[in-house]
C-alpha positions in Angstrom: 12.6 4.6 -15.2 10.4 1.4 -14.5 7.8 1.6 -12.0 6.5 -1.4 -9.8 4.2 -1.5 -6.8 4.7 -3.4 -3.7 2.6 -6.2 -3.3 0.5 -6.6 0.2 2.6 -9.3 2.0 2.4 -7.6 5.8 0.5 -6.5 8.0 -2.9 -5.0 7.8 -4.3 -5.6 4.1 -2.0 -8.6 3.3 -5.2 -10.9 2.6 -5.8 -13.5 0.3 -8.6 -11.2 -1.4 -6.1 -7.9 -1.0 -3.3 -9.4 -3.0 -5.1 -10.9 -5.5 -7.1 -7.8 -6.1 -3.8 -5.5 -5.8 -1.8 -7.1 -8.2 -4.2 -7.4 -10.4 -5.0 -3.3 -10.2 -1.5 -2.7 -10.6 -1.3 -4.6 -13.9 -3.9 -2.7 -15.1 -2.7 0.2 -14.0 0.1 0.0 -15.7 3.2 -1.1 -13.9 5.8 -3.1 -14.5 6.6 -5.2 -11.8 5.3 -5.8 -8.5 7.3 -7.2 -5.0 7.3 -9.3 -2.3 9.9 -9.3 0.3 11.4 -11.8 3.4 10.8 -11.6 6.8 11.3 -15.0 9.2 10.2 -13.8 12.4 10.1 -11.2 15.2 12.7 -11.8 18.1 11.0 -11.4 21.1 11.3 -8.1 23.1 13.2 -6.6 19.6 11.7 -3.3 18.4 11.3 -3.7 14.8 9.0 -1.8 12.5 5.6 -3.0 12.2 6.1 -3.5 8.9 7.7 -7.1 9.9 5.4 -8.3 12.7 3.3 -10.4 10.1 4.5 -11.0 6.5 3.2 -13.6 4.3 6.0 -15.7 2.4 7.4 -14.4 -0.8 7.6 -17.3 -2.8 4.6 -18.4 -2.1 2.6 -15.0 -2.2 4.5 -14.4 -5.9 3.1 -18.0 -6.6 -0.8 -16.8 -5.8 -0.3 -13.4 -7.5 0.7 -15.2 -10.5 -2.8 -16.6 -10.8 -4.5 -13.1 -10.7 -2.1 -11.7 -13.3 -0.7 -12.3 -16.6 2.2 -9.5 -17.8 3.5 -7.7 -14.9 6.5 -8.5 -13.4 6.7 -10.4 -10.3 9.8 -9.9 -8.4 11.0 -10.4 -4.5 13.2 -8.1 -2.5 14.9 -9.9 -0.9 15.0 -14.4 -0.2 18.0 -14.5 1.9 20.2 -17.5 0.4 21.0 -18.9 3.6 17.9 -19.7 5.1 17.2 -21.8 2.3 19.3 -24.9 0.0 20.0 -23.7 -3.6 18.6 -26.6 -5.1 15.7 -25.7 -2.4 14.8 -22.3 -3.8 16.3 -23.1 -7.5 13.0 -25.8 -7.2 11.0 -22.6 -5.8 11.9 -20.4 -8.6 11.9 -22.5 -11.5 7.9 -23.2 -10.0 7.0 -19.8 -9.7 8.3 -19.2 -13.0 6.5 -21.6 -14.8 3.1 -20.8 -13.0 3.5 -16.8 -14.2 4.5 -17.7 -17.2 8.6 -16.7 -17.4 7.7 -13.5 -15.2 9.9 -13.9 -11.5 12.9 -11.6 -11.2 15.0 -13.5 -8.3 15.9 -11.1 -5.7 18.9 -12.7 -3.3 20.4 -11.2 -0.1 22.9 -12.2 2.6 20.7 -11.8 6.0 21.5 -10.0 9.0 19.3 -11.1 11.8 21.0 -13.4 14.3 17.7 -14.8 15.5 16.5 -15.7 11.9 19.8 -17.8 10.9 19.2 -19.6 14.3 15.7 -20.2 13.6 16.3 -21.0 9.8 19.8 -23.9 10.2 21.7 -21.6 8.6 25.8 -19.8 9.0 26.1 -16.5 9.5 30.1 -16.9 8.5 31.0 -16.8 5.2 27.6 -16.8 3.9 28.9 -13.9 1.1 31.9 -16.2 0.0 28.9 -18.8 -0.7 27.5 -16.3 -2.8 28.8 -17.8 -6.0 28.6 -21.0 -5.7 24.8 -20.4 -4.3 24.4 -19.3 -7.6 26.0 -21.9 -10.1 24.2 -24.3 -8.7 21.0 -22.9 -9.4 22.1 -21.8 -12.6 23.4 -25.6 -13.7 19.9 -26.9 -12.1 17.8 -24.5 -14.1 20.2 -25.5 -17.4 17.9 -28.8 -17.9 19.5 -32.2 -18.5 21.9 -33.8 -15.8 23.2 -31.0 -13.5 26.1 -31.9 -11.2 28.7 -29.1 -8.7 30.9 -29.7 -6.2 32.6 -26.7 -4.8 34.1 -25.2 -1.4 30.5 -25.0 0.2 27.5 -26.8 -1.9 27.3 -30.3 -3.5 25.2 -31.5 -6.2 25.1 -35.1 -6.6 24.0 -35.4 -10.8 20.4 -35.5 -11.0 17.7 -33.7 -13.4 15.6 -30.9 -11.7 11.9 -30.4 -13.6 10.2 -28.2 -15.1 12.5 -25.8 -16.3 12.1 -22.5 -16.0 10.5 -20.7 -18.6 12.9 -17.6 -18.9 15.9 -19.1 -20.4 19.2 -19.1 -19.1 16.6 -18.7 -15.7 14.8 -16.0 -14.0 17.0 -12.7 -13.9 19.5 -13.0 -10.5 19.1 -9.6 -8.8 21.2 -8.9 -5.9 20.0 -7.1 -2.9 22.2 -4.1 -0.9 21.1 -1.7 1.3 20.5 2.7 1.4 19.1 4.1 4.0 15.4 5.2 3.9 16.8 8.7 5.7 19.5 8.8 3.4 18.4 8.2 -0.3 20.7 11.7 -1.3 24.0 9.7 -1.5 22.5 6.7 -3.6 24.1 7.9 -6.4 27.3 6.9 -4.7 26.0 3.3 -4.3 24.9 3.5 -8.1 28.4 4.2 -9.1 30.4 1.2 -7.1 28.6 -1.2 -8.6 28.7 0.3 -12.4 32.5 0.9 -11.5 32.5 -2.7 -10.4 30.8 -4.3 -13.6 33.2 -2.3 -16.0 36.3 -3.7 -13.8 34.4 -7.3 -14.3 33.9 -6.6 -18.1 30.1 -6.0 -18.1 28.5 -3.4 -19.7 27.6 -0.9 -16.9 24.7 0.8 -18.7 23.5 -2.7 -18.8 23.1 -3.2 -15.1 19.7 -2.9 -13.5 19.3 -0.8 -10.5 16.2 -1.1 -8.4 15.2 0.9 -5.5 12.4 0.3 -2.9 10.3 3.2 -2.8 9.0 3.6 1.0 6.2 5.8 0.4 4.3 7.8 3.1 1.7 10.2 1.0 -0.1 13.1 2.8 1.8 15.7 5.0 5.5 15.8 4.3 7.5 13.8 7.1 11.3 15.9 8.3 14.3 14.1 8.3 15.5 13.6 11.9 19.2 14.9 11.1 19.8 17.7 9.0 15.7 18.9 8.4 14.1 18.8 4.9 11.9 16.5 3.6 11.8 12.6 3.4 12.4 11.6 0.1 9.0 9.9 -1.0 6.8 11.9 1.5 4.2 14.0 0.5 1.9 14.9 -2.2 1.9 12.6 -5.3 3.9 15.5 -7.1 6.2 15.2 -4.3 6.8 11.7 -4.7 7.0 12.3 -8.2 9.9 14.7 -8.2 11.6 12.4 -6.1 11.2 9.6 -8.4 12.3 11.6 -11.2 15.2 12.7 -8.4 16.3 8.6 -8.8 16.2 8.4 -12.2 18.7 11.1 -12.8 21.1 9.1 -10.4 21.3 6.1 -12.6 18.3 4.3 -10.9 16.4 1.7 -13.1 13.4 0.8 -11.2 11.8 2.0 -8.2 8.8 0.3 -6.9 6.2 1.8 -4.4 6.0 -0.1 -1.5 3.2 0.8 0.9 4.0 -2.2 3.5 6.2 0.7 5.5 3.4 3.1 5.8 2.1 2.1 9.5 -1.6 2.9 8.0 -1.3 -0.1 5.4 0.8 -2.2 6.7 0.9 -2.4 10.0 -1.1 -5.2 11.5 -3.1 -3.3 13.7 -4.4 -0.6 10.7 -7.9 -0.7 10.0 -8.1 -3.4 7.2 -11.0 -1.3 5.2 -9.1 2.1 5.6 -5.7 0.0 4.6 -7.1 -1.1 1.2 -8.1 2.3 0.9 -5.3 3.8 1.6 -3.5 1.5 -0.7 -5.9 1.8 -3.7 -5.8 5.6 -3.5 -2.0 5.6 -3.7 -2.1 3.0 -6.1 -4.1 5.0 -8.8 -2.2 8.0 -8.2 1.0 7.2 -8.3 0.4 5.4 -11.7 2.8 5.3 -14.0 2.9 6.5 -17.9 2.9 3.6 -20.5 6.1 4.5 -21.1 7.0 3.7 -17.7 5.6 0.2 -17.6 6.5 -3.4 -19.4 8.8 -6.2 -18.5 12.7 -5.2 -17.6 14.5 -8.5 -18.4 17.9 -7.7 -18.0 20.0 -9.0 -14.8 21.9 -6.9 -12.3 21.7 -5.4 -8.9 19.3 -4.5 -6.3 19.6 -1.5 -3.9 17.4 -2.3 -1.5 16.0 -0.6 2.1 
């Protein structure tokens, strides 16, 4: 079991100073990986979490962290394909992996919000069926030399796309899905379609990386609305402990701690100094082991909230 930390990217203590300072803790604390995540905008009168009323840009924000780091991972969860070209965020990618030296892990999801393909130019129809060829063309792009594709959905006229990537074939492809916050007990279910899937594509399912955002609220246990017992990740650090431990024994790879859900860190009206805080308390005591920590280079899959 890897463990990350989620970078500040909304809300509250998602500053210039804050996630410099954050990911640069983490490092040093010893975790692997650290994330960003996606969100376009708010539709108006919609009554989403506060955790996506103000959220920097993930490319962008893994580009800065870059600079205030030098070994830990730096990952996003999820960049929707369709709001952006491949050779777009293949050009994005390739950048943020040169500036971090060969560190990105590529997160890539679908979308869902009406409102944010509108806003972005993108289809909502058959955006999984573009899934594939989304990703060849990246992958030819990032290959160096001439790089051409014509498919059902995306052209590439032949050009040359520079710098390469440091992390050869390109940065690891992760692909997002979704479990429940509430409902983290049948994960284990999602874990096995997708090994079940790679053996019936001829991949090594041990092989296949399986990440999990960790939504942490730490301090007095929070109940499940339906069926009582505690939210997994709630509680004392030995609580969210166990429950990492819980993950692991599923099949999961990687989870990584990410405080932008608790409403005290990163919600846009916390306190900024009690957020940091918050967030540095957590931070140091949900630290990994070293045996815990490093680089996970492997490609695979993404179960994501």
């Amino acid at each position: 079991m890897r463990i990350g930390f989620g970078a500040p990217v909304s809300g509250a203590w998602a500053t210039p100073g804050n996630l410099a300072a954050f990911t640069a803790q983490a490092e040093a604390a010893g975790y692997g990986s650290v994330w960003t995540f996606q969100r376009l905008i708010v539709p108006e009168g919609s009554a989403m979490e506060p955790v996506y009323h103000s959220v920097l840009d993930p490319m962008v924000a893994l580009g800065f962290a870059a600079a205030a780091t030098s070994r830990i991972r730096l990952g996003v969860a999820v960049v929707n394909m369709p709001y952006l070209a491949p050779a777009y965020l293949a050009k994005q990618a390739a950048t943020v992996d040169v500036l971090s030296g060969g560190r990105l892990d590529l997160g890539l999801g679908l979308g869902w919000m009406p409102e944010e393909f509108a806003a972005a130019g993108g289809a909502m129809a058959g955006r999984g069926a573009r899934t594939a060829e989304y990703i060849e063309v990246m992958r030819r792009l990032w290959a160096g030399g001439v790089a051409e594709f014509r498919g059902d959905f995306y052209t590439l006229p032949a050009g040359r796309m520079a710098p390469e990537p440091v992390q050869r074939p390109g940065p690891p492809i992760l692909l997002g899905g979704t479990v429940p916050r509430a409902d983290l007990s049948r994960i284990g279910e999602g874990i096995k379609a997708v090994r079940d899937a790679a053996e019936q594509a001829g991949r090594d399912p041990a092989a296949m990386r399986i990440i999990c955002r960790g939504v942490v609220r730490w301090g007095a246990p929070e109940t499940l609305a339906e069926g009582g017992g505690r939210r997994p990740l709630s509680g004392s650090f030995d609580d969210i402990r166990g429950d990492t431990q819980w993950l692991a024994d599923q099949g999961v790879t990687e989870v990584f701690y990410d405080l932008n859900w608790d409403p005290l860190v990163g919600s846009p009206g916390a306190d900024p100094v009690g957020a940091a805080a918050r967030a540095t308390e957590i931070l140091d005591g949900l630290a990994p082991a070293a045996e815990e920590s490093g680089p996970f280079p492997a490609e695979g899959d993404v179960p994501s909230r």
